[in-house]
N, C-alpha and C positions, 0 to 999 in steps of 0.2 A: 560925540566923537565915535564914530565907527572904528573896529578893527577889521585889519585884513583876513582871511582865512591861511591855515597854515600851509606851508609846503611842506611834501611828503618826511624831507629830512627833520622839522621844526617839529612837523607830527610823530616823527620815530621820537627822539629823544623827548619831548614831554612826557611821553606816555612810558620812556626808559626811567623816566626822573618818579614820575607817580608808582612805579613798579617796585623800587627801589626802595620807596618812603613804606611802601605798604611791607614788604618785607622784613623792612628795620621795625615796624611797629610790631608784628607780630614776633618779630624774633626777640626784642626785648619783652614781651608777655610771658617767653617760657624761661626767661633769667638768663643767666651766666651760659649754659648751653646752646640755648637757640642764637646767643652775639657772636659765642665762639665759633658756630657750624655756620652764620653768616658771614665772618671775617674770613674763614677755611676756604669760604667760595672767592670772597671779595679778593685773597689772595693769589689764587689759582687765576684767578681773570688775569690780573695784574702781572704775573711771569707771562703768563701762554701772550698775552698782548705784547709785553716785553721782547720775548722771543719771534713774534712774527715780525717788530720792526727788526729783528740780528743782534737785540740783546739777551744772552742767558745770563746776565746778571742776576737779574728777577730771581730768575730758579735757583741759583747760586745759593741767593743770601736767603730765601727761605727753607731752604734744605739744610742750611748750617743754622736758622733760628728752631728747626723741628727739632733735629739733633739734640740741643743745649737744652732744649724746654724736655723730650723724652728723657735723657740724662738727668737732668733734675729732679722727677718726678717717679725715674723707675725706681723699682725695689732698690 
């Protein structure tokens, strides 16, 4: 059984999926820090994409989860 080769889109996101794996692997190597500063990202993606379809929900609710987590946490 032959495969086809990919098209350009099929080749973006492979290589978005291998990018992403490579990144969770190394960020879970430097512990609790390197998950948190990869979720920091994975969440910023997630509003700013939110926001280009005309939801700022996204930024809403993680503006009010920083809030609670600072609060929590400060002095």
């Amino acid at each position: 059984m032959t495969t086809r080769p990919m098209n350009s889109a099929e080749k973006r996101a492979y290589n978005q999926r291998r990018h992403a794996e490579t990144r969770q692997a190394h960020a879970a190597e430097r512990g609790p820090q390197g998950l948190a500063e990869l979720w920091w990202d994975q969440a910023r993606k997630t509003a700013r994409d939110g926001a280009a379809r005309g939801d700022a929900n996204a930024w809403n609710e993680l503006a009010a989860t920083l809030m609670h987590f600072c609060q929590r946490y400060s002095e």
